[in-house]
C-alpha positions in Angstrom: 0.0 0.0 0.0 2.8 2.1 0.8 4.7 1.5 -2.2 1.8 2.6 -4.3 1.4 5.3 -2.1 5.1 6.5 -3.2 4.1 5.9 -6.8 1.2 8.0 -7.1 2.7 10.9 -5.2 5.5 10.6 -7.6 3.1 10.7 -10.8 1.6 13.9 -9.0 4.7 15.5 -8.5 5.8 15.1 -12.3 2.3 16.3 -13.6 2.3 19.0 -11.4 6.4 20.0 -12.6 4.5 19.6 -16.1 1.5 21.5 -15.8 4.3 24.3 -13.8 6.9 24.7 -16.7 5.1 23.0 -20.0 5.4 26.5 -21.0 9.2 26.3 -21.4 9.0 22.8 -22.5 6.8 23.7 -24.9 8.9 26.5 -26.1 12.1 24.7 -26.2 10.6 21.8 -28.2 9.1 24.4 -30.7 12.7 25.9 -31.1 14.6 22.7 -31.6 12.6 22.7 -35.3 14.9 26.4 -36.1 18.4 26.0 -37.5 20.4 28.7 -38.6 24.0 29.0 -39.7 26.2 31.9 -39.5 25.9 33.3 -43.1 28.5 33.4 -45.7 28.3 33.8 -49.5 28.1 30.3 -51.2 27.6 29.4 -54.5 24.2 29.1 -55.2 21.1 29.9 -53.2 18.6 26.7 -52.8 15.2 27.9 -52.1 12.2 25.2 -51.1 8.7 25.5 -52.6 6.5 26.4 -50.0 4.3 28.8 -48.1 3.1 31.8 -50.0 5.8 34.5 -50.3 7.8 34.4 -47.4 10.8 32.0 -49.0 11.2 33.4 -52.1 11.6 37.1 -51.0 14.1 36.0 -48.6 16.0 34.1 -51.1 15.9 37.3 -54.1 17.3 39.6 -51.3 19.9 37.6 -50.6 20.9 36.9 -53.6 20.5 40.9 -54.4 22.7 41.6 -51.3 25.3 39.3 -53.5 25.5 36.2 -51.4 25.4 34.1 -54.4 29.0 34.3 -55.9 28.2 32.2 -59.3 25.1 34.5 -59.6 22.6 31.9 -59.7 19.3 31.1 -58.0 17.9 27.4 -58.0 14.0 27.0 -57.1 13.0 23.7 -55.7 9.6 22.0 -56.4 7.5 19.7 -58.2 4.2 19.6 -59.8 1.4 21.4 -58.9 -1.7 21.0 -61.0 -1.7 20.5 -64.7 1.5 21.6 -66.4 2.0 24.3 -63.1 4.8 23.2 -60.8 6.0 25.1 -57.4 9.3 26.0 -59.2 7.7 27.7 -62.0 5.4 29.5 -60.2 8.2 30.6 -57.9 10.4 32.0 -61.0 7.5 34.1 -61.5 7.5 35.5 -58.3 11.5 35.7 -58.1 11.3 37.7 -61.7 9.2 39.9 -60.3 11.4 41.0 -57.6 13.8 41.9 -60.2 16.1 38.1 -60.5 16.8 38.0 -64.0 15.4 35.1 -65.4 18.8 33.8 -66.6 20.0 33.5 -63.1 17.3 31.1 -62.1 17.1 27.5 -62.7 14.5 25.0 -61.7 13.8 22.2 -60.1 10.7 20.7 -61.1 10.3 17.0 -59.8 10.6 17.2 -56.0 7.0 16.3 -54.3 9.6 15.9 -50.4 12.0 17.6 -48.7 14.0 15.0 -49.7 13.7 14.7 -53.1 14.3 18.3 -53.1 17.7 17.5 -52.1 18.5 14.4 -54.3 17.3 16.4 -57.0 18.7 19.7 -56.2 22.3 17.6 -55.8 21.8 17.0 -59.4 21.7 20.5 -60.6 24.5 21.3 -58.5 26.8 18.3 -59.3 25.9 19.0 -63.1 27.3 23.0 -62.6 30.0 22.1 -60.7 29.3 24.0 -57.7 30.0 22.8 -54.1 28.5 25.2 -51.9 24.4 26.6 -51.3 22.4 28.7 -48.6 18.9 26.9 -48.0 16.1 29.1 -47.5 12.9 27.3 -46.2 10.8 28.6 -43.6 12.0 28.6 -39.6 9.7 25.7 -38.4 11.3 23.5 -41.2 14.8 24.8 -41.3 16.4 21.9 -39.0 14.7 19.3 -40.7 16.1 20.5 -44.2 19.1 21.1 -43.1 19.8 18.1 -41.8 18.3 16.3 -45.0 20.4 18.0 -47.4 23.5 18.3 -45.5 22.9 14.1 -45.4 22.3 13.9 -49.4 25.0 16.4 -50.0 27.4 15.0 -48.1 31.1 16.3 -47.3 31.5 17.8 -51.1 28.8 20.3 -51.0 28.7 22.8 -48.6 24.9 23.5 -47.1 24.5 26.5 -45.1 21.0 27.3 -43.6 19.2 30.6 -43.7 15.5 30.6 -42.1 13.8 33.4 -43.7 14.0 36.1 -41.2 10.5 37.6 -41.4 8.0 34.8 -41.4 4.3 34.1 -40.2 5.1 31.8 -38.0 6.4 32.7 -34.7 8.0 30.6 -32.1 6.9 32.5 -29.3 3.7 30.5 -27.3 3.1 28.4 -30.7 1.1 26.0 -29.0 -1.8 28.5 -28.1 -2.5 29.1 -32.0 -4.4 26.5 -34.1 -2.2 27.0 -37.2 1.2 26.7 -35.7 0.2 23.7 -33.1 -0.3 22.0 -36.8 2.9 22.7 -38.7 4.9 22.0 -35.6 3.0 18.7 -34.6 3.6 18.0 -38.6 7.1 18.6 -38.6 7.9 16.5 -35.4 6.1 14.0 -37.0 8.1 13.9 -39.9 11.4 13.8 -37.7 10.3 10.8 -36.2 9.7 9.2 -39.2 12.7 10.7 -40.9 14.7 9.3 -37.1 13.4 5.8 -37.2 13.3 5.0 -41.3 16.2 7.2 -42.3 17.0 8.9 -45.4 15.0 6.8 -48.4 17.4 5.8 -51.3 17.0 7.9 -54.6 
């Protein structure tokens, strides 16, 4: 009787430490999703389809501010509807904010995060170049990063850069309906991505 006793008083005590500081847990768990290098100009800048605007202004002004030393822009993303993929609809968008259009190429069959990357390696290993910045938004910068920097391996250099104004905010995530989702969805994806690995391309 006692020892049960001990154990329920013990289950108490932890929800009670829980219920006290699940703020900060909460917090820190929502951080661990942002990874963020210290920048430096690379080669090429890598930008992922997704989300509405936010990557792909990020991605032009860095590669206006001249972080791109070969000059080039590659857009990442596969079909869409009928002949529309995510890259071509993001060369629209990049062209509008003044890329020239022969500084952008595409990459049109990526429907993951990870065939983004095998696919992305493709371009690059084709062009010779051995370095990128990756642009994706914050709540899915760790996850890319650590995706491409596995597919990339030690001859291409991947350095990560979470667009620095987005929608999403780290700060009390779990009170909002929206980012609860895209957090929940990208720990999901880690655990899938920790216990089946990397699939083969």
């Amino acid at each position: 009787m006692f020892k049960l006793f001990k154990v329920l008083l013990t289950l108490a005590v932890i929800l009670v430490l829980l219920y006290i500081g699940h703020g900060y847990i909460l917090d820190k768990a929502g951080r661990y999703l942002y990874y963020e290098d210290d920048m430096k100009p690379a080669d090429v800048i890598v930008i992922l389809a997704g989300e509405e605007t936010e990557r792909v202004e990020y991605g032009a002004k860095l590669f206006r501010d001249g972080w791109a030393r070969k000059d080039k822009i590659i857009l990442a993303g596969g079909p869409v509807v009928w002949k529309y993929t995510w890259a071509s609809l993001m060369e629209k968008h990049a062209v509008s904010l003044g890329i020239p259009k022969d500084a952008i190429l595409l990459e049109e069959n990526s429907k993951t995060t990870e065939e983004d990357a095998y696919f992305t390696k493709q371009i690059l290993d084709k062009h010779k170049y051995k370095s990128c910045i990756l642009v994706t938004s914050p709540y899915h910068s760790r996850r890319a990063y650590t995706i491409f920097k596995k597919i990339m391996g030690k001859e291409i250099t991947v350095i990560s850069a979470p667009c620095n104004q987005s929608w999403f905010r780290f700060d009390d995530w779990w009170k909002r309906r929206k980012d609860r989702k895209f957090v929940l969805n990208e720990f999901s994806k880690f655990l899938w991505l920790w216990i089946f690995g990397i699939e083969k391309s």
